[in-house]
N, CA, C and O atoms as a printed pandas DataFrame, in Angstrom:
     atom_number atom_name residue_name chain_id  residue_number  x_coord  y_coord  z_coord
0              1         N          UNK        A               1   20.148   -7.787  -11.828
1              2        CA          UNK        A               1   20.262   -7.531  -13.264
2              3         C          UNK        A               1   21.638   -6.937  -13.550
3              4         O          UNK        A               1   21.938   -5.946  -12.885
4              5         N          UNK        A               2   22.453   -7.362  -14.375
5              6        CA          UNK        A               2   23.812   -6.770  -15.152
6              7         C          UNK        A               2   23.431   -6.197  -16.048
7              8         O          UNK        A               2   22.573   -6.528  -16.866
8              9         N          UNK        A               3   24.226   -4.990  -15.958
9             10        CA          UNK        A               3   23.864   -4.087  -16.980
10            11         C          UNK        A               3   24.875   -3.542  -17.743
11            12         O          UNK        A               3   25.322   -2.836  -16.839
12            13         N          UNK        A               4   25.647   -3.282  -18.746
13            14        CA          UNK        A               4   26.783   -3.281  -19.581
14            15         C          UNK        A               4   26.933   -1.765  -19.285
15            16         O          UNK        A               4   25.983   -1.019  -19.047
16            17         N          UNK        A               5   28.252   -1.395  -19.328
17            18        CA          UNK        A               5   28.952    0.085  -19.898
18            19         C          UNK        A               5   27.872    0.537  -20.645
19            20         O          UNK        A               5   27.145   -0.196  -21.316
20            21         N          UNK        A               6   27.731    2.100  -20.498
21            22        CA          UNK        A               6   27.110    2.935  -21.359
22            23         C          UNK        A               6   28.203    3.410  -22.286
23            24         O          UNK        A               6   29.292    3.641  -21.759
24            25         N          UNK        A               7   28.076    3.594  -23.605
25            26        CA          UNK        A               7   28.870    3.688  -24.626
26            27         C          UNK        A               7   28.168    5.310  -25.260
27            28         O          UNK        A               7   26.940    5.373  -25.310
28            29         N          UNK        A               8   28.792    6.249  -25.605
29            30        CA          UNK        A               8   28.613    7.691  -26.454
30            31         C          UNK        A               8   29.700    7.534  -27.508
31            32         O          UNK        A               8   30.800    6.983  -27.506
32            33         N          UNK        A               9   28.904    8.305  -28.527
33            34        CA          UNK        A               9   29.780    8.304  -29.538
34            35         C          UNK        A               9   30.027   10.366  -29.442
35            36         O          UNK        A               9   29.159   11.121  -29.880
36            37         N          UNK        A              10   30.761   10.652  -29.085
37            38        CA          UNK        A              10   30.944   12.339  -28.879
38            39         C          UNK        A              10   31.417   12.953  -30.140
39            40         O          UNK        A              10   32.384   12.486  -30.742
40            41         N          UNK        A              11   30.816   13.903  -30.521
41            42        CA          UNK        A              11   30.682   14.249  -31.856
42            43         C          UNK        A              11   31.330   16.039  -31.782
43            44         O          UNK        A              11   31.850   16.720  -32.666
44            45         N          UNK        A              12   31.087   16.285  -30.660
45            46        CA          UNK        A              12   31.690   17.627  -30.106
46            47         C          UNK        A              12   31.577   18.234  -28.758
47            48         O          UNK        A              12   30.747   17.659  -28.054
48            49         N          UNK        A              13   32.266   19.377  -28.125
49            50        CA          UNK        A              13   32.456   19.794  -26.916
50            51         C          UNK        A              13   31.498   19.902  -26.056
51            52         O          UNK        A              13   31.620   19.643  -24.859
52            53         N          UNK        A              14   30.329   20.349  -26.681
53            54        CA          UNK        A              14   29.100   20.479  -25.969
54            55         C          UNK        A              14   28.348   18.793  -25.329
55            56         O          UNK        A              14   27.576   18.514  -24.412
56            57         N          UNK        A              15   28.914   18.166  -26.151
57            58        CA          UNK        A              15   28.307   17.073  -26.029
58            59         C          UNK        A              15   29.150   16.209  -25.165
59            60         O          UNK        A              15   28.624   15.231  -24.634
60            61         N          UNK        A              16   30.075   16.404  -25.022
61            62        CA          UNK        A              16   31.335   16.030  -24.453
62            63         C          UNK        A              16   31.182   16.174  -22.604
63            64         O          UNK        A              16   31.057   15.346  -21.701
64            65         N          UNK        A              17   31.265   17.557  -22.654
65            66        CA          UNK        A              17   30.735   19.081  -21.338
66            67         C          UNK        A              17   29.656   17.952  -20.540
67            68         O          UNK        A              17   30.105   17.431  -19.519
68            69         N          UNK        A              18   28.362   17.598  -20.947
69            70        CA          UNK        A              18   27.309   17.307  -20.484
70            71         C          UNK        A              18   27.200   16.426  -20.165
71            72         O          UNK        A              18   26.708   16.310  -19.042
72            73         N          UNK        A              19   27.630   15.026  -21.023
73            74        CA          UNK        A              19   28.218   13.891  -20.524
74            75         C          UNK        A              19   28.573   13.361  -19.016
75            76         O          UNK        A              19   28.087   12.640  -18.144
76            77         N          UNK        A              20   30.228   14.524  -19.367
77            78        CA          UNK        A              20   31.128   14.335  -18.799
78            79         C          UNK        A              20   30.697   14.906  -17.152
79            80         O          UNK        A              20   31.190   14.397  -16.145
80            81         N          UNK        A              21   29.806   15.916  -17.121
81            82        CA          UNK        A              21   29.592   16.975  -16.261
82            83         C          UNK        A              21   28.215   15.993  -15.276
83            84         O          UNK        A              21   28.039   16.199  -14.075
84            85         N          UNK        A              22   27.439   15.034  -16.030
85            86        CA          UNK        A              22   26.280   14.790  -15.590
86            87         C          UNK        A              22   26.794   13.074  -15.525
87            88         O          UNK        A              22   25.752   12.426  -15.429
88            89         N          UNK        A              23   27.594   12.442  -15.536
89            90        CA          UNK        A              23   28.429   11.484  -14.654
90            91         C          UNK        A              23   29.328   11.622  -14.027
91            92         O          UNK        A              23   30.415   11.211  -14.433
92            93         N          UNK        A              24   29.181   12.333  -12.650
93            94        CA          UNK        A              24   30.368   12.566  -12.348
94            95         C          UNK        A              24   30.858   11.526  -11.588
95            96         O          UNK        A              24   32.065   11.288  -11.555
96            97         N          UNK        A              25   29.903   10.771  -10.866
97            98        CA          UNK        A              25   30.510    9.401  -10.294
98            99         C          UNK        A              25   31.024    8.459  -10.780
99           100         O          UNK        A              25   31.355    7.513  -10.065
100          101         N          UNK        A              26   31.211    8.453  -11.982
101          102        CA          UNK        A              26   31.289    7.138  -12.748
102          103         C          UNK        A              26   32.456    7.130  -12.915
103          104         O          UNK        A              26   33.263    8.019  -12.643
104          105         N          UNK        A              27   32.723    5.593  -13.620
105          106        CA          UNK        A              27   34.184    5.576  -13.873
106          107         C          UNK        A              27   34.186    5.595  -15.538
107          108         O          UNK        A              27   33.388    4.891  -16.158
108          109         N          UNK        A              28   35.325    6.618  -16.339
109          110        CA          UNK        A              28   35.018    7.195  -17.509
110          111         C          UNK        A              28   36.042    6.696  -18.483
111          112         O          UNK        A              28   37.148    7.218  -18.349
112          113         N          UNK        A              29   35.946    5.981  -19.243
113          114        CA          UNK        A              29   36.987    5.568  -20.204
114          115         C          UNK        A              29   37.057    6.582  -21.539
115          116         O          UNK        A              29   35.993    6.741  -22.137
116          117         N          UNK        A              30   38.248    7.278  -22.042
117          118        CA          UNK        A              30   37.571    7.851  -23.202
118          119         C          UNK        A              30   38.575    7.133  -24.401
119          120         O          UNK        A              30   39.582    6.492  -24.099
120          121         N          UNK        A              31   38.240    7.296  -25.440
121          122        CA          UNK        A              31   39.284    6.740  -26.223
122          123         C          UNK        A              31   39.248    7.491  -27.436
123          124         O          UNK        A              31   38.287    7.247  -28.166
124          125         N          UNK        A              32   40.056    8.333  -27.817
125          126        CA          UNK        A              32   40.076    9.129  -29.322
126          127         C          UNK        A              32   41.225    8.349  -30.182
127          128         O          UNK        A              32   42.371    7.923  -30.039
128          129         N          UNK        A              33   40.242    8.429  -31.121
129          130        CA          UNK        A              33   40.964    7.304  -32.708
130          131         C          UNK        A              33   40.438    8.429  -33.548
131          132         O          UNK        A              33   39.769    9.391  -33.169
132          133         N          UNK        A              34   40.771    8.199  -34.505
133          134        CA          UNK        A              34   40.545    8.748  -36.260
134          135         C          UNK        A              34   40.148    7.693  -37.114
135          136         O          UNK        A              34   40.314    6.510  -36.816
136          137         N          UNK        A              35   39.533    8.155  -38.361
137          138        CA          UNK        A              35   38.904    7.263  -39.583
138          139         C          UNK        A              35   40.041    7.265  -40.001
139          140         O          UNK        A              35   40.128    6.104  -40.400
140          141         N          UNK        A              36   41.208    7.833  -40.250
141          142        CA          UNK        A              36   42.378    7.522  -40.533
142          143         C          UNK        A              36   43.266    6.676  -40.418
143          144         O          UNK        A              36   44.022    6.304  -41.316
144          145         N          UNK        A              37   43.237    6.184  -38.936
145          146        CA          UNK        A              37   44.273    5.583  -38.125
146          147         C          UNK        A              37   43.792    3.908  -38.436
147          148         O          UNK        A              37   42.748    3.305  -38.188
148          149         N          UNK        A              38   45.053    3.503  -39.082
149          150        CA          UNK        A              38   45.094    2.355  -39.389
150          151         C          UNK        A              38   45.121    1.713  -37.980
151          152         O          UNK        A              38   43.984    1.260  -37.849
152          153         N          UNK        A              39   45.798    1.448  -36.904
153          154        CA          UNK        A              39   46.010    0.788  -35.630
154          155         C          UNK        A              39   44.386    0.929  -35.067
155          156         O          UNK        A              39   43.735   -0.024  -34.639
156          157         N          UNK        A              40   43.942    2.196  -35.158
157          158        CA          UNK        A              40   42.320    2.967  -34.479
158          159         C          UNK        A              40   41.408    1.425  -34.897
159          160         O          UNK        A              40   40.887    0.534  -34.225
160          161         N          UNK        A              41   41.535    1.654  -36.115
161          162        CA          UNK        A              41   40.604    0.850  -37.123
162          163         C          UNK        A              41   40.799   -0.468  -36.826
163          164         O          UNK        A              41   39.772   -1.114  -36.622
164          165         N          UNK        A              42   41.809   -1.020  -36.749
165          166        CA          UNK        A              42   42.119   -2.476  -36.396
166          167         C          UNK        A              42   42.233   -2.785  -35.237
167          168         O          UNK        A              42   42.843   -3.846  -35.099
168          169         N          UNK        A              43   41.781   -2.133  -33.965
169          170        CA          UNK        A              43   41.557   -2.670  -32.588
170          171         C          UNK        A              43   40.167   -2.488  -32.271
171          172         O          UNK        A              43   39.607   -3.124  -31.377
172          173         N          UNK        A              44   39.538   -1.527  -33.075
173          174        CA          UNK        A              44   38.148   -0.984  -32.650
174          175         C          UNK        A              44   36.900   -2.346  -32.617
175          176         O          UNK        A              44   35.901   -2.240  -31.906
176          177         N          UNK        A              45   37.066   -3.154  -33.187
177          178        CA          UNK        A              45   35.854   -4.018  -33.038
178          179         C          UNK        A              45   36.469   -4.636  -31.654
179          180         O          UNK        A              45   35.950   -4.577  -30.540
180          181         N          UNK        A              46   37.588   -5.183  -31.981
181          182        CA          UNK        A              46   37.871   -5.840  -30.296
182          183         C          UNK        A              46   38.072   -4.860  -29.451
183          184         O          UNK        A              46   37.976   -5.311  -28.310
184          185         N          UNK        A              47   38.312   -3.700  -29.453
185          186        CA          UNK        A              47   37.937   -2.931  -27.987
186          187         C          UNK        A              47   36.450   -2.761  -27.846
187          188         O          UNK        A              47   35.919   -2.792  -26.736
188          189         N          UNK        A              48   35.732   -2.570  -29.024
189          190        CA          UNK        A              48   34.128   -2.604  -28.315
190          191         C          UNK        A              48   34.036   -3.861  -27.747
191          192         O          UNK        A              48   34.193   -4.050  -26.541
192          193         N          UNK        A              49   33.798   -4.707  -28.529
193          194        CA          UNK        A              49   34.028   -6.243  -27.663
194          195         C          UNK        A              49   34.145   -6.502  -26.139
195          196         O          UNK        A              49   33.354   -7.101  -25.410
196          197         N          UNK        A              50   35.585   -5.776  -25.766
197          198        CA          UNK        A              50   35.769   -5.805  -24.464
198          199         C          UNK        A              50   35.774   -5.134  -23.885
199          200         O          UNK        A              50   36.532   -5.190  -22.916
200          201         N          UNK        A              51   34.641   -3.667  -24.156
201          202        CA          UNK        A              51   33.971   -2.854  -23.291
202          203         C          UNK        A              51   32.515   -3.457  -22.946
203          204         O          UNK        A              51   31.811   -3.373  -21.940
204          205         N          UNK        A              52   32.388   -3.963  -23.927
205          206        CA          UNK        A              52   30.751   -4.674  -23.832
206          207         C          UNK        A              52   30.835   -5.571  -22.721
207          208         O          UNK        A              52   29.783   -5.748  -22.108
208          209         N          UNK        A              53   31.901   -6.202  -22.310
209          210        CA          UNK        A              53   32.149   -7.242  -21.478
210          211         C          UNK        A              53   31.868   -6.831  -20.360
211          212         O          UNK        A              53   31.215   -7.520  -19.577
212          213         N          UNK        A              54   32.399   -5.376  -20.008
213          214        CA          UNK        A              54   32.468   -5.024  -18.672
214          215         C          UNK        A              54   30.885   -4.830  -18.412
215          216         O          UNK        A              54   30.193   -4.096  -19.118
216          217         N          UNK        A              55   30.342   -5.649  -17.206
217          218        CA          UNK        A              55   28.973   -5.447  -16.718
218          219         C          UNK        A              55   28.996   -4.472  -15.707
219          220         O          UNK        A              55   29.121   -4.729  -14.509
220          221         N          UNK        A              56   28.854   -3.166  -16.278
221          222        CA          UNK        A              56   28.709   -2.117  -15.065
222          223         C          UNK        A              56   28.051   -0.950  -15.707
223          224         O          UNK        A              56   28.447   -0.269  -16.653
224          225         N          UNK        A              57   26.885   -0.850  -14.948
225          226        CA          UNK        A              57   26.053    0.013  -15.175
226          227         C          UNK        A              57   26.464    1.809  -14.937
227          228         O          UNK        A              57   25.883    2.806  -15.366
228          229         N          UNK        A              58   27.482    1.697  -14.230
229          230        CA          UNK        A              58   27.987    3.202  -13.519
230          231         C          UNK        A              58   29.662    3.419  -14.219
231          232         O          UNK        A              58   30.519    4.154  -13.729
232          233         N          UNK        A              59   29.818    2.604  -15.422
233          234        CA          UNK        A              59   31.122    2.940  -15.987
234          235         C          UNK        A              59   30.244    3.520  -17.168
235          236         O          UNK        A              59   29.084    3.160  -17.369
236          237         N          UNK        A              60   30.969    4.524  -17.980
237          238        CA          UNK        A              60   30.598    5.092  -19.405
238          239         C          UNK        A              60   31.996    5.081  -20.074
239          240         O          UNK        A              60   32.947    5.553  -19.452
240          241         N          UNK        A              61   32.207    4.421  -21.649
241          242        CA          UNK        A              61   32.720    4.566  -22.598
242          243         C          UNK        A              61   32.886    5.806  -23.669
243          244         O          UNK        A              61   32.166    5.920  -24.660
244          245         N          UNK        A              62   33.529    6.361  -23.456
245          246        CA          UNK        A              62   33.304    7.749  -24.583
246          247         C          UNK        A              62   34.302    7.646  -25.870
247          248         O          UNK        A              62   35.523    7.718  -25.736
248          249         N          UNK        A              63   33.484    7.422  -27.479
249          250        CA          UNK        A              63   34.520    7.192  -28.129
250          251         C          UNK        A              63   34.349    8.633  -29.037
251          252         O          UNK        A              63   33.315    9.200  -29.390
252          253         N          UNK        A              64   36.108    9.076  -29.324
253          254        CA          UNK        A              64   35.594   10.683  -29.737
254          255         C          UNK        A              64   36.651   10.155  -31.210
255          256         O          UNK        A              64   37.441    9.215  -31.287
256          257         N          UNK        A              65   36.365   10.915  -31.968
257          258        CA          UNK        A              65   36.665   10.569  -33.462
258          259         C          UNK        A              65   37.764   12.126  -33.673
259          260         O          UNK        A              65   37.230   13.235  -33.702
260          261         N          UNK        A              66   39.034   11.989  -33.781
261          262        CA          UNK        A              66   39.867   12.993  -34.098
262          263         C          UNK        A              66   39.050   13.770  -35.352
263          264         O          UNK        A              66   38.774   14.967  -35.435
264          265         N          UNK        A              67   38.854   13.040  -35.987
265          266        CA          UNK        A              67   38.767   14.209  -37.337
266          267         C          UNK        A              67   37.436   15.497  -37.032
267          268         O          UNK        A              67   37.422   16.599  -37.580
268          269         N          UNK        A              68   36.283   14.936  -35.918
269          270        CA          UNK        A              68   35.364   15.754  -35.615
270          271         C          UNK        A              68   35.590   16.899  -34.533
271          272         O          UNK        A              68   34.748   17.625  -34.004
272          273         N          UNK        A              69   37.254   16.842  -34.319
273          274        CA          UNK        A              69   37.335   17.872  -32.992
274          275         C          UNK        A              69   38.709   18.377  -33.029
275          276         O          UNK        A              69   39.311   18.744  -32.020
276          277         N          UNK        A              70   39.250   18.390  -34.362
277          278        CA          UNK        A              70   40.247   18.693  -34.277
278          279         C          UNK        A              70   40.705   20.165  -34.665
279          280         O          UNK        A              70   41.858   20.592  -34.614
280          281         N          UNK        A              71   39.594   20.836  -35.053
281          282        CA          UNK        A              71   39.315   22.240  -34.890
282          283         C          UNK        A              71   38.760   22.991  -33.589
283          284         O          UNK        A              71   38.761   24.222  -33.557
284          285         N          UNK        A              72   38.320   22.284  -32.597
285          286        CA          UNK        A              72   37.590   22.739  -31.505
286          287         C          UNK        A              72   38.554   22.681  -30.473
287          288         O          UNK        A              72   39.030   21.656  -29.984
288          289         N          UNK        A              73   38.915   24.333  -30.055
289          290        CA          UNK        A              73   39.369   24.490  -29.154
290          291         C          UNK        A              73   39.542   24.112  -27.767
291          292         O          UNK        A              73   40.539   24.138  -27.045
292          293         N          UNK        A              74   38.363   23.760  -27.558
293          294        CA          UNK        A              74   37.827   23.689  -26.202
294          295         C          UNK        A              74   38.178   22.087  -25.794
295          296         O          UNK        A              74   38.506   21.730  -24.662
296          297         N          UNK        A              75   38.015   21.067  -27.151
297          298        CA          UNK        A              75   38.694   19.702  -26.797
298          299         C          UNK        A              75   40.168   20.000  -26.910
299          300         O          UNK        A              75   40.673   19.619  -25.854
300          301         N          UNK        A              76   40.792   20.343  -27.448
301          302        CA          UNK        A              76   42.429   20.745  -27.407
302          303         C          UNK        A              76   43.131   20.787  -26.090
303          304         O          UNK        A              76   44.073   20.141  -25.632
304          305         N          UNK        A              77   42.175   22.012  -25.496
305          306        CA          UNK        A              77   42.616   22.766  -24.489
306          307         C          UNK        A              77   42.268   21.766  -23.331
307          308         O          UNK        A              77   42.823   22.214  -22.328
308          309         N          UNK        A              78   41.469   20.395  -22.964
309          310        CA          UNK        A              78   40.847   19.799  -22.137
310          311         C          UNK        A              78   41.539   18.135  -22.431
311          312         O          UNK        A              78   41.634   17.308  -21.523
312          313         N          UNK        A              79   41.965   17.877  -23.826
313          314        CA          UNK        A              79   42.735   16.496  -23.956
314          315         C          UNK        A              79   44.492   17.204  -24.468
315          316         O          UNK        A              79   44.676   18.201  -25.166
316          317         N          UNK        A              80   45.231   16.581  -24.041
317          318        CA          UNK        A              80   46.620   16.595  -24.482
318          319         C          UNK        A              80   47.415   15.528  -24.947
319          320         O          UNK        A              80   48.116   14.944  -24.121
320          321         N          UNK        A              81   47.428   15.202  -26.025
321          322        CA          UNK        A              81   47.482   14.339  -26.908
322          323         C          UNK        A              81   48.734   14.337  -28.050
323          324         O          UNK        A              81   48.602   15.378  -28.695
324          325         N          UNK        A              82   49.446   13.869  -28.355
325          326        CA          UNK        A              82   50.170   13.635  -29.559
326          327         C          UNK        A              82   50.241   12.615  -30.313
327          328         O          UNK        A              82   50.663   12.931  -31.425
328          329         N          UNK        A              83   50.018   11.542  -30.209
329          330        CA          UNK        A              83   49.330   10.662  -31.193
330          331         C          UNK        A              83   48.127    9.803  -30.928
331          332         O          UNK        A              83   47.531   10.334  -29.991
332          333         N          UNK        A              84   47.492    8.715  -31.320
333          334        CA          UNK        A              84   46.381    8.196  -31.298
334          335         C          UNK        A              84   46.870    6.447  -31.890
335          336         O          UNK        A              84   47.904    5.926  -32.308
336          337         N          UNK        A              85   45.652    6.066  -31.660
337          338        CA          UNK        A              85   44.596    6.049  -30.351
338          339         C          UNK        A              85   45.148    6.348  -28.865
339          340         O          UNK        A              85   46.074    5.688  -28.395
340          341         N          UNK        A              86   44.565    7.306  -28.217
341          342        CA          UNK        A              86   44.524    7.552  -26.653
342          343         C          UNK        A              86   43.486    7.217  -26.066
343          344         O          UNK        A              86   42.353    6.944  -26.463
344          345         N          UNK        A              87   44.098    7.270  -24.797
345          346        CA          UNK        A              87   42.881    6.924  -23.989
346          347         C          UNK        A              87   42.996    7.425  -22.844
347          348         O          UNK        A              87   44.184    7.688  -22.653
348          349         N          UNK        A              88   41.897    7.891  -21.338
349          350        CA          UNK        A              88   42.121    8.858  -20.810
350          351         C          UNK        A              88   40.532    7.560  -19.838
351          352         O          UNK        A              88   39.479    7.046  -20.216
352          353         N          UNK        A              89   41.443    7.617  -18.358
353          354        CA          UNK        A              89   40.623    6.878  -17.396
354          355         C          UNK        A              89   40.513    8.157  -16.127
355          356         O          UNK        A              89   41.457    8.664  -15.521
356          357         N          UNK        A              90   38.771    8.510  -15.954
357          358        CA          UNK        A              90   38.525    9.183  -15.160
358          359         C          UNK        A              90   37.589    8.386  -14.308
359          360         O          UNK        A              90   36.860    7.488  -14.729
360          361         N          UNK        A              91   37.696    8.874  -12.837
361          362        CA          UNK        A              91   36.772    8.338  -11.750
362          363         C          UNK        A              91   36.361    9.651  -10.779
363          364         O          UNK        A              91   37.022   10.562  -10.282
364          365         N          UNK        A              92   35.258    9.370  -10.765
365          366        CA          UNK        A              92   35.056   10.925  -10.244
366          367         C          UNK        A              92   35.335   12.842  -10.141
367          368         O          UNK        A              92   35.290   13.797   -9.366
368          369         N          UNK        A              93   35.705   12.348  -11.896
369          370        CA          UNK        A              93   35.929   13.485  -12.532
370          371         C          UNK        A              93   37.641   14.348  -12.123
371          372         O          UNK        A              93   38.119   15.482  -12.122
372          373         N          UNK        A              94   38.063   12.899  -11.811
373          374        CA          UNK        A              94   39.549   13.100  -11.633
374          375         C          UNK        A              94   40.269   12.111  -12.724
375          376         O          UNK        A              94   39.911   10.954  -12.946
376          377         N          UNK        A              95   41.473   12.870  -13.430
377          378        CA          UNK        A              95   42.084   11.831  -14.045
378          379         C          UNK        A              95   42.959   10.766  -13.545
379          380         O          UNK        A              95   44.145   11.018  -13.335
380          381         N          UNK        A              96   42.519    9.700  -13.354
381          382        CA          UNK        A              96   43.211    8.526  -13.053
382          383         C          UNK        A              96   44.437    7.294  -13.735
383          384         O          UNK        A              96   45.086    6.429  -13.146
384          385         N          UNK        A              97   44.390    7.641  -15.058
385          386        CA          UNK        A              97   45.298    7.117  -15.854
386          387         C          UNK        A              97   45.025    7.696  -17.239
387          388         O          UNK        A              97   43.896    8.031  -17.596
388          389         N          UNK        A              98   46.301    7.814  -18.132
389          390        CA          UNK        A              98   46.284    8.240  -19.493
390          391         C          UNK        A              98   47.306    7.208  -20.351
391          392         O          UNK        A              98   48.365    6.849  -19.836
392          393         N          UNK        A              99   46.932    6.779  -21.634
393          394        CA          UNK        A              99   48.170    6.323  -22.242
394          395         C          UNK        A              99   47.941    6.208  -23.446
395          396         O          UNK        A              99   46.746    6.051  -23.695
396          397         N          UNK        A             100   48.661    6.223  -24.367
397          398        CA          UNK        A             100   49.146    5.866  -26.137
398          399         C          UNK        A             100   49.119    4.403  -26.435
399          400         O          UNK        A             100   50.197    4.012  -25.986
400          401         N          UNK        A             101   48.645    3.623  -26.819
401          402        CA          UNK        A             101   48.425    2.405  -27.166
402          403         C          UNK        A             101   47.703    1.925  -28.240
403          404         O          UNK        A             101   46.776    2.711  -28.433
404          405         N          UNK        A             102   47.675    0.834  -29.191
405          406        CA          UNK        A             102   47.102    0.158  -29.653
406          407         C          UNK        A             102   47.000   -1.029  -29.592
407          408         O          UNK        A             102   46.515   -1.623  -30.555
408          409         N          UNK        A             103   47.338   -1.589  -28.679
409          410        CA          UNK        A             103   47.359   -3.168  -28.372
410          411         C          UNK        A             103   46.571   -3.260  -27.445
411          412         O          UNK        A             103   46.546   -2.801  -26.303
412          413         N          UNK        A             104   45.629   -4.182  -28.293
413          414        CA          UNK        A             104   44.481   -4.676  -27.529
414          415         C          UNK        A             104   44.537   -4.919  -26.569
415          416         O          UNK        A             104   43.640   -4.544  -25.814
416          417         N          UNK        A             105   46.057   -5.980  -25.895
417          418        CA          UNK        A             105   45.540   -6.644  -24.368
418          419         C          UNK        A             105   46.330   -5.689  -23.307
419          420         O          UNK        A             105   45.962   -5.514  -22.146
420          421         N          UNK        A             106   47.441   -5.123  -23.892
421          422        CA          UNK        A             106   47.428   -3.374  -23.318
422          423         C          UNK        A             106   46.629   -3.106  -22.807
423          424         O          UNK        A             106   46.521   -3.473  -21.637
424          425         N          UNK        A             107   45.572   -2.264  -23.465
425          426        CA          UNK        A             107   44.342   -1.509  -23.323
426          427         C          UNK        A             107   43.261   -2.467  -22.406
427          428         O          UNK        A             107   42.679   -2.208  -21.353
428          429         N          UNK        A             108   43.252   -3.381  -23.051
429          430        CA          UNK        A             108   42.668   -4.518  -21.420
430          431         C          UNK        A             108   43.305   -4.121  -20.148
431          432         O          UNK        A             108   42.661   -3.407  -19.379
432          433         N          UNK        A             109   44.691   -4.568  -19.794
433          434        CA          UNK        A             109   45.341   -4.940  -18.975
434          435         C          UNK        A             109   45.147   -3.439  -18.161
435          436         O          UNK        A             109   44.998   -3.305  -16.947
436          437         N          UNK        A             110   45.185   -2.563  -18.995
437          438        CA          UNK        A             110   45.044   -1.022  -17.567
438          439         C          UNK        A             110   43.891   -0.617  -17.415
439          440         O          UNK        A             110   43.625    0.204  -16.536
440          441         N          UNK        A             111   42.422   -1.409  -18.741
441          442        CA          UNK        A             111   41.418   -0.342  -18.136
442          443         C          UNK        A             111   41.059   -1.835  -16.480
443          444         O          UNK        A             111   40.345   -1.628  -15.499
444          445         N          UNK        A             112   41.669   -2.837  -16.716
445          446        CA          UNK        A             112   41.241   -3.862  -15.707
446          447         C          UNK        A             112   42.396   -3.272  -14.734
447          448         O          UNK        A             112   42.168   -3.773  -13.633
448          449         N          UNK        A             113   43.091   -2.760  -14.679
449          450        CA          UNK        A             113   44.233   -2.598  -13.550
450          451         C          UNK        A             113   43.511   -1.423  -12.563
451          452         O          UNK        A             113   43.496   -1.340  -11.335
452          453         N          UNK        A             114   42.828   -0.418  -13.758
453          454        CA          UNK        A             114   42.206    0.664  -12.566
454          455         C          UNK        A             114   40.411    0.141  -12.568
455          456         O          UNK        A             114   39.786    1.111  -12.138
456          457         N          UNK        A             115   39.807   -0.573  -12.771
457          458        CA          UNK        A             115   38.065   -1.264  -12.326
458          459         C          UNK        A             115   38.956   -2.229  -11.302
459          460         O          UNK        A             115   38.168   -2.819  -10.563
460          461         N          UNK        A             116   40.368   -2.593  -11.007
461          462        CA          UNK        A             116   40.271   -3.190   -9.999
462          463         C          UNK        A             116   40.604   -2.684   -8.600
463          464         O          UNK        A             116   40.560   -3.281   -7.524
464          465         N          UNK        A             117   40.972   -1.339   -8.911
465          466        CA          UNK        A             117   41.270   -0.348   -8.079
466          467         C          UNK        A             117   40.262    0.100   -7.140
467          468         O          UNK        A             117   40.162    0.165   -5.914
468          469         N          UNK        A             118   39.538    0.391   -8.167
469          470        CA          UNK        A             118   37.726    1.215   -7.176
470          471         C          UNK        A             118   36.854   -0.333   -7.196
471          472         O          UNK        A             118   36.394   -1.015   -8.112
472          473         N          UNK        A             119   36.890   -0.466   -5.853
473          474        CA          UNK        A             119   36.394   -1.178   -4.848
474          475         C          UNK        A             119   34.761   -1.134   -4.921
475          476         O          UNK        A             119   34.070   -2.105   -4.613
476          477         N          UNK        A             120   34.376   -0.224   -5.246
477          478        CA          UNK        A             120   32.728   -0.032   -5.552
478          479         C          UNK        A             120   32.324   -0.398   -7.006
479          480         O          UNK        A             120   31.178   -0.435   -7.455
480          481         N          UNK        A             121   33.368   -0.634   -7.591
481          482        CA          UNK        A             121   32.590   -0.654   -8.822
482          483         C          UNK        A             121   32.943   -2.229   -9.368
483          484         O          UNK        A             121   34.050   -2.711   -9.608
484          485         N          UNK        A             122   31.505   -2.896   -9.485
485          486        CA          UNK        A             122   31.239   -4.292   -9.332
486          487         C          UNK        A             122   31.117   -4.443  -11.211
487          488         O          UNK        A             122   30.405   -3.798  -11.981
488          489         N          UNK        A             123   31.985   -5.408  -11.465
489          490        CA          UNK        A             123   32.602   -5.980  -12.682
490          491         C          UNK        A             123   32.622   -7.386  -12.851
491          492         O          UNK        A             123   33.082   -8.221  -12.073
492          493         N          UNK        A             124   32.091   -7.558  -13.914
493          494        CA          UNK        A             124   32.742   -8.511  -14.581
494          495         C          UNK        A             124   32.987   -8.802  -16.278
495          496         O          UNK        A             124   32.266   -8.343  -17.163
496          497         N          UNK        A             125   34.251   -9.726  -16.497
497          498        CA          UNK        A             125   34.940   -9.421  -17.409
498          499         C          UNK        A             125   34.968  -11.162  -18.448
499          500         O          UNK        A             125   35.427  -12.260  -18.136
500          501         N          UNK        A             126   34.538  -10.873  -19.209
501          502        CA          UNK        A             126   34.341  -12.291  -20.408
502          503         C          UNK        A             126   35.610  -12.263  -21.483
503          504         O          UNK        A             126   36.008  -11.192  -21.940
504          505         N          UNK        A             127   36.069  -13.236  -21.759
505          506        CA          UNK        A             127   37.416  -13.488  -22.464
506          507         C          UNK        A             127   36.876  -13.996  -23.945
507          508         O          UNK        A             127   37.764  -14.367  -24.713
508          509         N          UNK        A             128   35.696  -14.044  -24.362
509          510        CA          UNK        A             128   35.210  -14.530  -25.369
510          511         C          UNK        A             128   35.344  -13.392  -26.685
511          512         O          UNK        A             128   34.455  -13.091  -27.481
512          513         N          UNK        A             129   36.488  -12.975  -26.639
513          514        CA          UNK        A             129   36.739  -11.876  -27.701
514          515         C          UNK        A             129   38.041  -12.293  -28.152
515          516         O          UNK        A             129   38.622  -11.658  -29.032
């Protein structure tokens, strides 16, 4: 059975903490956009798209919304950020890649550069987006 990325929508730190704390094996994509961000807004259906693609039950998607955490210390102090959309690739609760982007096949091209990295984690990837 294939089983797709688990997807969270993180709404705040606590929720973030528990997540993050209770997958620690997994491989962790996060991506913070804003309701603001014109670029956020215009990649977001095709990046769900081609998270949905990835068939892996032991990867999680975390999408965190700037405007809900941009008072909370505790995400501040834990993401380092200066503009958006970011994105932040963890594997075993180590950070493995970070970058500033809005281009879709960008954002393809590195979250596929590091799922091809870890050797355990069995993928596959559909172009129908």
């Amino acid at each position: 059975i294939i089983s797709n990325m688990k997807i969270f929508d993180i709404e705040n730190y606590t929720e973030f903490e528990k997540i993050f704390n209770n997958y620690t094996n997994d491989f962790i994509i996060i991506n913070i956009s804003a309701i603001w961000c014109k670029p956020c807004n215009e990649m977001k259906e095709k990046l769900l798209n081609f998270i949905n693609s990835i068939n892996n039950n032991e990867s999680l998607f975390l999408r965190i919304e700037y405007d809900l955490i941009e008072n909370d210390e505790n995400f501040m102090k834990f993401f380092e950020f200066s503009k958006i959309p970011y994105f932040y690739i963890y594997k075993n609760k180590s950070k493995i890649n970070e970058f500033q982007n809005s281009n879709i096949e960008f954002i393809k091209n590195e979250i596929n550069a590091e799922l091809l990295k870890n050797d355990d984690i069995q993928f596959k990837l559909t172009n129908d987006f």
